[in-house]
C-alpha positions in Angstrom: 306.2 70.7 116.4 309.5 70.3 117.9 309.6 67.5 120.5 312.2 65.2 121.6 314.9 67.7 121.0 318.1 69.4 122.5 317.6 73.3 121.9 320.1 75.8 123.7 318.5 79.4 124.1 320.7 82.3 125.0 319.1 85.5 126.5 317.4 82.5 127.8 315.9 85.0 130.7 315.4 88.0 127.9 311.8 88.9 127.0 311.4 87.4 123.6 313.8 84.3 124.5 312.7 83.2 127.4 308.6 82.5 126.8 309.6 80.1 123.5 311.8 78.4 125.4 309.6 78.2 128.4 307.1 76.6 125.4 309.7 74.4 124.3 310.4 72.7 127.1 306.7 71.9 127.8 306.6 70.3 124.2 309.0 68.1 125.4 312.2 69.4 124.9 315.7 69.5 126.5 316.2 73.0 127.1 319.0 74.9 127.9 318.8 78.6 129.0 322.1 80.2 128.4 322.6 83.9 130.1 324.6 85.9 131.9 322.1 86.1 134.9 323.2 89.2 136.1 319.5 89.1 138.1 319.6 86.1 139.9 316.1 85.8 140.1 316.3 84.8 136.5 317.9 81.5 137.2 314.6 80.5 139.4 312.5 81.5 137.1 314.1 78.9 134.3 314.2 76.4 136.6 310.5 76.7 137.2 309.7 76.4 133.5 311.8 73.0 133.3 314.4 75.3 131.7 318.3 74.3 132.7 320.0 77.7 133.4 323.1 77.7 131.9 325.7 81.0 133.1 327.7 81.9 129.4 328.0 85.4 128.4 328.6 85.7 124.1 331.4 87.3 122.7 333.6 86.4 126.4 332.9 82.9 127.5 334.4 80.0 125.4 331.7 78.4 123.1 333.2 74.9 123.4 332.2 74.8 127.0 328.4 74.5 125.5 326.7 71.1 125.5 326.1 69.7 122.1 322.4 70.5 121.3 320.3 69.5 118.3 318.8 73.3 118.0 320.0 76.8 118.3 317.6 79.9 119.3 320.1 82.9 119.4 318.7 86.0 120.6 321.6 87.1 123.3 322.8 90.0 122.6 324.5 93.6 123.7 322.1 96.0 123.7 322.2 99.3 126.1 325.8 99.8 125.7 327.6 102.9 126.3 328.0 104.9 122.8 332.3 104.6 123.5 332.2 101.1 124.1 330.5 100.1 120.8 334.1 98.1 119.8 332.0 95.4 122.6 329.1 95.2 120.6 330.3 93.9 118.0 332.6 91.5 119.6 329.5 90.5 121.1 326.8 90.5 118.4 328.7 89.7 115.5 332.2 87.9 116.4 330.5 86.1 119.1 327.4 85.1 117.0 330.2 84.0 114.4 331.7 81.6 117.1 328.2 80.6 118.0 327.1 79.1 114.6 330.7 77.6 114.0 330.6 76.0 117.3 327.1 74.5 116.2 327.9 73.9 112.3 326.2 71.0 112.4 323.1 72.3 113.9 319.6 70.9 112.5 318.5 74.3 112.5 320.3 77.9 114.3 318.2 81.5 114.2 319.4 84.7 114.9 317.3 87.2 116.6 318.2 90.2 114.4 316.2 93.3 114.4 314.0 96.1 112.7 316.3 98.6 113.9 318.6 97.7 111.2 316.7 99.4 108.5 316.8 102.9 107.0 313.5 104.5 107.5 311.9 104.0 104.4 309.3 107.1 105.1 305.1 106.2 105.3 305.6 102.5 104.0 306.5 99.2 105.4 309.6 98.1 105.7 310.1 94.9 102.9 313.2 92.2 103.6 314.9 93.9 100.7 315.3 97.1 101.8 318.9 98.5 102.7 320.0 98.8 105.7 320.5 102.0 108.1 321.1 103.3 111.7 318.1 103.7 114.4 319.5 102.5 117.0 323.2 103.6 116.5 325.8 100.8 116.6 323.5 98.2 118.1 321.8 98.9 114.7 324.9 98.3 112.8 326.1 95.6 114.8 323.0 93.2 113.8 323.4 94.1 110.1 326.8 93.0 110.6 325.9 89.5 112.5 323.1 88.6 109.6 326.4 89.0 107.2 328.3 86.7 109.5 325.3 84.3 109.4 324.7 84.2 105.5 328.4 83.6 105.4 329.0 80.4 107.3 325.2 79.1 106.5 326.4 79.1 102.6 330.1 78.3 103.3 329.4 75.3 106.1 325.8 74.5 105.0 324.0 75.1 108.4 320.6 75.6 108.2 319.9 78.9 109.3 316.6 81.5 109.6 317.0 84.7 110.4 314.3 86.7 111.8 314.1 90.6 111.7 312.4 91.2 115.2 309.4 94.3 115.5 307.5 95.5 118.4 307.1 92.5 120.7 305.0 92.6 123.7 303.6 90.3 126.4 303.9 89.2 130.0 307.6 90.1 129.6 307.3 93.3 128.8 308.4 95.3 124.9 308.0 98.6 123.9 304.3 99.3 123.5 304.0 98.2 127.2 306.5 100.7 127.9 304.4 103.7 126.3 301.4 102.1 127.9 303.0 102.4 131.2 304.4 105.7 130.6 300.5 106.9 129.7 299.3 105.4 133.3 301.5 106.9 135.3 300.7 110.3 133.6 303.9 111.1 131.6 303.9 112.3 127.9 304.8 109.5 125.4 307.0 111.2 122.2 306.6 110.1 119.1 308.5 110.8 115.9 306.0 113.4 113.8 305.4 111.4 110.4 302.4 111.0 112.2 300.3 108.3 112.5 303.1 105.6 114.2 302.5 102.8 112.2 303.7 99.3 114.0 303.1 96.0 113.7 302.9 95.0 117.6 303.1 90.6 117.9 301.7 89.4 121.2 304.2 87.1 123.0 301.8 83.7 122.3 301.8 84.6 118.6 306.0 85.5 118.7 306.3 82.4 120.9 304.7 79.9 118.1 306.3 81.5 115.1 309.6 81.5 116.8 309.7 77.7 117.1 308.7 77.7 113.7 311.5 80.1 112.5 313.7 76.9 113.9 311.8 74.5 112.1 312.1 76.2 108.5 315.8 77.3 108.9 317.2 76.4 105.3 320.7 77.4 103.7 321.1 80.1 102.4 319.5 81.2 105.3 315.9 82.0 105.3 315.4 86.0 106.1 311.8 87.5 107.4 310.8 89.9 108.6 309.3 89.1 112.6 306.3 91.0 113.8 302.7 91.1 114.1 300.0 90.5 110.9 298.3 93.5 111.8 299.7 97.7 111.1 298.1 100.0 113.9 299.2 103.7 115.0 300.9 103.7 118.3 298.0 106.8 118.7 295.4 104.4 118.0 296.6 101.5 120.6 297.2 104.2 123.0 294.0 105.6 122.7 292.3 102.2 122.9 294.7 101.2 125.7 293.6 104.6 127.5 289.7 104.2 127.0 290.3 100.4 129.0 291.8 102.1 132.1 290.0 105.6 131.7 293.0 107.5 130.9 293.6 110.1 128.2 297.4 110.0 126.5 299.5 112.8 126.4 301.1 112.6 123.1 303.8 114.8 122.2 306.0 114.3 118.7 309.5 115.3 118.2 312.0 115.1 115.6 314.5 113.2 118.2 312.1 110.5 119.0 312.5 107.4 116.9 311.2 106.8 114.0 308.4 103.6 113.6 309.5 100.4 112.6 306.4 99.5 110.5 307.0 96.1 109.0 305.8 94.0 105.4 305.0 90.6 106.5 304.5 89.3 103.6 307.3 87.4 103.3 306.1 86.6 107.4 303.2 85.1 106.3 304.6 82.9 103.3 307.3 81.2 105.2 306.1 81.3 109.3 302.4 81.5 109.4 300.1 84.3 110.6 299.2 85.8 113.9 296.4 84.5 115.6 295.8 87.5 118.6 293.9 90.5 117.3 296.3 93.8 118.5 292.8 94.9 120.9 292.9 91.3 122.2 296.4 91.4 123.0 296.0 95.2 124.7 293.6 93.8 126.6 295.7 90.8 128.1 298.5 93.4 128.9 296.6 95.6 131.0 294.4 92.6 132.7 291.1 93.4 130.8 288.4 90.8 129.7 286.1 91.9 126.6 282.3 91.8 127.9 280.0 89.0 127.4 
């Protein structure tokens, strides 16, 4: 366990930054929520979890102005940009994660939230560490192959321990795409999936991503350590809906279509070996999203 220590967070208000560092601060942590806080309700909501909100946007702001911090959980990022302004995500995802990790060179240990996304679809198997990379999200996609380059590079070349952690399917108080369809199927709207059916997924509840984050800090190694980031269990996104839609009496209206995305089904093999395994069953987890107790 980390304790004691300086970490910095950015996307400390994001949905899979902001619950570690909301745990790292209660194991007795300096933490340091960096963000651009465009909802200033995010800056209370640090505060209240003994987080210090820190306003620096990646790839504009100048990384010197950061506090020297023992730790470094990276998971800021441009996401939902515009298809003609992709030249900003990569200043953002990869120059300004490049400026990131040379700023903190000397880090005890610095992860980079990188993604599924960044795979080509492998058809009906998991997707393994060493498979090659492709386009699912467009540039975003492109733009986090590019940033786990950057990484590898100045790991090796400056010898900062590194881990970098392919993220699948979270979910959780915060939010993540299976809530999403799950909300979609409540309020009565179809959910499309991609027709290699079934969906396969690897959903990680956010008190399973939330312990084997800090961990991904705690094993970062040069070269850096690359894994894959998702839950220990596969299940269909037709079979959590389904079970999801037996809890609140609803039946989903699944449609499938070749412009939907395909799943990000993950290997955690490698998960297992170097993190640890989940510890919240994918019904459990359903059932603390939509506010359900199993009967006794």
């Amino acid at each position: 366990m980390i304790t004691g220590a300086r970490v910095l967070v950015t996307g400390g208000a994001g949905r899979v930054a902001f619950p570690i560092a909301r745990e790292l601060a209660a194991q007795g942590n300096e933490v340091i929520g960096a963000a651009r806080f465009s909802n200033p309700s995010d800056r209370g909501k640090l505060e209240a979890a003994a987080i210090t909100p820190l306003v620096f946007e990646v790839g504009t702001d100048d990384e010197h102005s950061l506090p020297d911090v023992d730790y470094v959980f990276h998971a800021g990022a441009a996401l939902n940009v515009p298809a003609a302004e992709w030249e900003r995500q990569f200043e953002v995802n990869v120059q300004g994660t490049g400026r990131l990790l040379h700023r903190y060179k000397d880090a005890t240990g610095f992860v980079l939230c990188s993604t599924g996304s960044q795979y080509a679809y492998q058809g009906r198997r998991p997707l393994r560490e060493d498979d090659p990379p492709g386009v699912h999200l467009g540039p975003y996609s492109v733009s986090k192959t590019a940033a786990e380059q950057m990484v590898q590079f100045l790991s090796r070349h400056r010898g900062t321990p590194c881990t970098i952690i392919r993220i699948f399917s979270t979910y959780g108080r915060e939010g993540g795409a299976p809530v999403d369809r799950i909300q979609r199927m409540l309020a009565g709207k179809e959910v499309v999936l991609h027709p290699d059916a079934p969906n396969n997924y690897n959903p990680i509840y956010e008190d399973d991503y939330v312990a084997l984050g800090i961990r991904a800090l705690e094993v970062a190694d040069t070269p850096p350590v690359v894994t894959n980031f998702a839950g220990s269990e596969t299940v269909s996104a037709e079979d959590y809906l389904a079970y999801a839609g037996e809890l609140a009496g609803v039946t989903p209206n699944i449609t499938y279509s070749d412009d939907a995305w395909w799943p990000l089904w993950a290997d955690v093999t490698r998960m297992h070996e170097v993190l640890g395994e989940c510890r919240v069953p994918w019904q459990e987890g359903f059932r603390k999203v939509l506010g359900y107790q199993p009967q006794t």
